[in-house]
N, C-alpha and C positions, 0 to 999 in steps of 0.2 A: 504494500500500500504506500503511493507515494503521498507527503504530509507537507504543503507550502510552507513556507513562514509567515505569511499574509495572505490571505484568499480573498481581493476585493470583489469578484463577481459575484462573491456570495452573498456580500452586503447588497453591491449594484443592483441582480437581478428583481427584487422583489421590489426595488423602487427605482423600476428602470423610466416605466413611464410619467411617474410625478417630478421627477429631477428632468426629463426632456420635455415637460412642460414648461418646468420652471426656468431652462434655458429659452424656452421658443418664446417664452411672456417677456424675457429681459431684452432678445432679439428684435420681436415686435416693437416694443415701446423706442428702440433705439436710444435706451440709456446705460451707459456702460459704465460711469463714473460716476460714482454718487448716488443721488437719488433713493427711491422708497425702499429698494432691496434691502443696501446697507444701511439704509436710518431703521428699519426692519430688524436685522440682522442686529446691530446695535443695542437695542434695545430690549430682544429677546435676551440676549447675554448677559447683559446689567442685571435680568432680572434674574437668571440663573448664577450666576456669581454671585450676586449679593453683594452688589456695586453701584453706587450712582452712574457712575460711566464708564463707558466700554467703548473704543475707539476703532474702528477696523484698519488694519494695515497690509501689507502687502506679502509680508513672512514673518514667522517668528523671530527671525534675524531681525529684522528690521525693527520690527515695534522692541528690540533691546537697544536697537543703536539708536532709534528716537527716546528711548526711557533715558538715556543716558546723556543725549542732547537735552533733552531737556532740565537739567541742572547743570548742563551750561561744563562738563567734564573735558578736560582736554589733555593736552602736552604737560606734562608736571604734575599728574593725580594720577593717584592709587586706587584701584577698586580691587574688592577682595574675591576671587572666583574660586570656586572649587577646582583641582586637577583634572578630575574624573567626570567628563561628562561629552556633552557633543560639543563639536569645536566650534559652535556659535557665541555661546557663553564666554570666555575670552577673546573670539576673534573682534565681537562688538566692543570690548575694550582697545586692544589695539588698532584697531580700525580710527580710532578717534584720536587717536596718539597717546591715549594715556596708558598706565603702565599695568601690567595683569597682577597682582600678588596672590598666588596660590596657593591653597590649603591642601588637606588630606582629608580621607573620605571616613567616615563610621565606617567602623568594621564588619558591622551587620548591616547594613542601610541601603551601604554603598553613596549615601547623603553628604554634604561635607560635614566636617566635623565643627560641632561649633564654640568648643576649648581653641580649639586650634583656630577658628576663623575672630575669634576676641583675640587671641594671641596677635593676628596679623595685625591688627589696629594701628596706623600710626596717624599722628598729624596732617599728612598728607592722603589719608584715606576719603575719598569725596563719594562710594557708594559703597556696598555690598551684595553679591550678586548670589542668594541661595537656590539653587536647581531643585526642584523638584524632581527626583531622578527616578524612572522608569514609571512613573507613575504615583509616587508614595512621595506624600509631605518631609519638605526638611524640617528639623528641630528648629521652628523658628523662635519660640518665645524667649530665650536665653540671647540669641543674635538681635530678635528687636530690642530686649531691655537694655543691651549692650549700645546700641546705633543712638539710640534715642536721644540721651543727654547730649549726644557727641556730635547731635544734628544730620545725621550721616544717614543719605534713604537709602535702603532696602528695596531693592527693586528683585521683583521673586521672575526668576524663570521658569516660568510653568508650563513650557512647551510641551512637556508628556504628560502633564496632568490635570487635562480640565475633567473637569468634577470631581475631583479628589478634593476631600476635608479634613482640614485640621484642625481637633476640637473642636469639630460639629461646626465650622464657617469653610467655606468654601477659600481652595488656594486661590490667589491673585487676588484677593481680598484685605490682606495681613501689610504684604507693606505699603509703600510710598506706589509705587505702580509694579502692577502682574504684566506678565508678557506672556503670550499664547501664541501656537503653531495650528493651523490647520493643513500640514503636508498630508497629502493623501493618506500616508499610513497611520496618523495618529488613531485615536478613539474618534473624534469627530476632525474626519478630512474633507476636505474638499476635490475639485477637478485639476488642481494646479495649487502653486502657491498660497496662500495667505496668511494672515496673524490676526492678531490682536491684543490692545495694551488697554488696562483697567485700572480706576485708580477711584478713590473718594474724594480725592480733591477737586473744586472746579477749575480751580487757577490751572492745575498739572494736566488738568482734560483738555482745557483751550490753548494752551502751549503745544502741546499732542496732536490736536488738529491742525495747528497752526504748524509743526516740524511736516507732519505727512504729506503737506501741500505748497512747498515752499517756503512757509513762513509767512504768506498769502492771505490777507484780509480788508480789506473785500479785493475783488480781481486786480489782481495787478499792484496794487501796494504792499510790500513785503515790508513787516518788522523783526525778521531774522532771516537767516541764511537759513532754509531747512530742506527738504529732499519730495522726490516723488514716494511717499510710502502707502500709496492708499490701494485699499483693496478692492478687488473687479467687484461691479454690481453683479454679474456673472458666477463669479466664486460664491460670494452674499448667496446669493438666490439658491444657489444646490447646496449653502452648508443649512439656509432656513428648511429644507424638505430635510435635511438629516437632523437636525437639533431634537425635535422632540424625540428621536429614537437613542437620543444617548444616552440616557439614562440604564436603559434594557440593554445596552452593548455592553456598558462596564457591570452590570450585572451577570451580562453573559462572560465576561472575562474572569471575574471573580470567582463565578461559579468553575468553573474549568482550571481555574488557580488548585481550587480545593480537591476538585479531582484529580490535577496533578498527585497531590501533595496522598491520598490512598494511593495511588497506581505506586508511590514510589515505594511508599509504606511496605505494601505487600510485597511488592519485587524485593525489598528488604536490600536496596540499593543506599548503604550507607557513605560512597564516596561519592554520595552526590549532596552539596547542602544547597538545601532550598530558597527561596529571597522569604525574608524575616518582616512580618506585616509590625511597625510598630506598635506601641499604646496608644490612642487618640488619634491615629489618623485611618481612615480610608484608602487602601491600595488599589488603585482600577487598570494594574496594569498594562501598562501603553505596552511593557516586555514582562515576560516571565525568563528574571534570568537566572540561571543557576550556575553554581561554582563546583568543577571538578578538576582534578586532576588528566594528566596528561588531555588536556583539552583539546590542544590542535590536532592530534591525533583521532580522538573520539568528533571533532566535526568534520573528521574527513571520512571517516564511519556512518557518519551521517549524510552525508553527503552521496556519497556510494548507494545507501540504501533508499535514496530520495525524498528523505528528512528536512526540511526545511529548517537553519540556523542560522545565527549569525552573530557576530561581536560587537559586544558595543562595551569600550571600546578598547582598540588594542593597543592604544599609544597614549597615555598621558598627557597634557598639554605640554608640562615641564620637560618631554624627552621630544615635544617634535621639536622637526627640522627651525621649522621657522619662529619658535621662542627659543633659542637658544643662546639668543642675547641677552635673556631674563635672567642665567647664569646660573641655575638648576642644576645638578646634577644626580644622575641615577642613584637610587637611596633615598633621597630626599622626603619621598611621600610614601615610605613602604606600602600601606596598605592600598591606596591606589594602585602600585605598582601590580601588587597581588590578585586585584581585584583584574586587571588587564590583559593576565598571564591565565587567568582562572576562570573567567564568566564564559557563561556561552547563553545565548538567548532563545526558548525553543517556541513555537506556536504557540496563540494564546488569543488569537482571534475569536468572537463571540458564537460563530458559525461553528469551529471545532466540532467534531462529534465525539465522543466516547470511545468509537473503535479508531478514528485517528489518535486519538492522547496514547489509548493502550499501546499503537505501532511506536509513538513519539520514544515512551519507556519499555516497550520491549525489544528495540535497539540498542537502547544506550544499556538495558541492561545483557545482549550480545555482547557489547564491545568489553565490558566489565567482568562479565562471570565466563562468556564465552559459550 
């Protein structure tokens, strides 16, 4: 039995024809920027967040690199990012010229650690950037208590984890502004690109709108320098046919978490550990990823047998090529390192069936017991 990693047709088919309506309604009207989609779309999401505003953007990336413009961050400021994560997260710092300062990750979490990311604190720290990482809340309430006096926003990367809660409030909720992905493979994807950046303040909302469009108010008068980061009425329009189904997806993700976690049980597969749901938050698995041994050998086992897997991720930011100006060297973040050398990510899409999970773990326990 061959087992994808992602099966989006399975999502596609059953709402094949309300998302090619919703494309042929936005074609029709011949609006493609702005308009009823995205103020639509906008506003569904505020209300699911549990946010006054919610801004559409263009990618995940971007609604970081606007969150980040938006307090004005540049050449000479430190933002604190975790090691271990997608290389958006950092790259939207250097991207702006300011400088990455790297943490290390919870050992169970895979989260950054948030001893170590108070540790990083200095003078020159102008954000803090916590990952919600594969789906599950970072430990935020010790980083905001931390930030707060120090006037330092908190801006939460929540690209893997919309609808995930922490402490019963939804992520991108907690700091200064949340930043969201809707890349086709998240929990809620779209047909391409897009994002979105959330925040309780007005001032940080009109600033946000004001980065995504130029810095443009009203046509043509700009009171900053800002970028094209807006998102397609088009994207809008097929993530509002998928929004109210999100809920029942990460339900269905959850659910299949927990089936993993028997199948492994009974296989009685102990070099394998499983991702560890913290206290108080919600895990709705954008990945289900687990840590074993001899890993790259066991995903080419998998691979072979037509297993669908994948890494995330395999290089730290501190050891790529192009931080290597940051002056990092290997050692630096052990548990990231081990986290890099050790994850594998298996299916975990809401569609799964039963008899694909069994195939998922009755490979990986082939490769192990033989």
């Amino acid at each position: 039995m061959t087992v994808p990693l992602l099966d989006l047709q399975a999502q596609y088919a059953p709402l094949r024809q309300a998302l090619l309506d919703a494309v042929t309604r936005v074609c029709d009207s011949q609006r493609f920027i702005g308009g009823p989609e995205v103020e639509g779309l906008e506003r569904e999401l505020a209300a699911d967040l549990q946010t006054p505003h919610a801004i559409g953007m263009s990618s995940g990336t971007d609604a970081l690199v606007a969150a980040l413009m938006a307090f004005n961050i540049g050449p000479g400021d430190e933002v604190i990012t975790p090691t271990y994560s997608f290389f958006a997260t950092a790259g939207a710092v250097a991207r702006l010229g300011a400088t990455p300062v790297l943490v290390d990750s919870e050992a169970d979490t895979f989260n950054l650690d948030p001893a170590a990311t108070i540790a990083a604190i200095t003078p020159r720290t102008k954000a803090i950037i916590p990952v919600h990482l594969f789906g599950q809340a970072a430990e935020l309430a010790p980083i905001l208590a931390a930030a707060a006096p120090r006037n330092i926003p908190v801006i939460e990367d929540a690209a893997q984890a919309i609808g995930c809660l922490y402490h019963g409030k939804p992520v991108g909720s907690w700091g200064a502004i949340g930043c969201f992905s809707f890349f086709p493979s998240k929990n809620l994807g779209g047909f391409g690109d897009g994002g979105l950046a959330t925040s309780t303040s007005a001032e940080l909302a009109h600033r946000l709108k004001l980065i995504r469009n130029h810095g443009m108010e009203p046509k043509y008068y700009h009171h900053m320098v800002g970028a094209n980061f807006r998102i397609d009425a088009l994207q809008a329009a097929v993530l509002r046919i998928k929004r109210p189904y999100l809920a029942g997806w990460s339900t269905g993700r959850r659910a299949n978490a927990a089936r993993y976690r028997a199948l492994f049980a009974d296989a009685g597969l102990t070099d394998v550990v499983l991702p560890v749901e913290a206290p108080d938050r919600t895990h709705i698995y954008n990945q289900f990823v687990i840590r074993v041994p001899q890993r790259d050998q066991l995903r080419a086992h998998l691979d072979a047998a037509g297993i669908g897997c994948e890494v995330y991720y395999p290089v730290p930011f501190h050891l790529q090529e192009c931080f290597a100006g940051l002056g990092y060297q290997a050692g630096a973040f052990p548990v990231a390192e081990r986290a890099a050398q050790s994850s594998l990510a298996l299916p975990i899409y809401p569609e799964l069936t039963e008899a694909q999970q069994a195939a998922v773990v009755g490979a990986i326990r082939t490769f192990y017991r033989g």
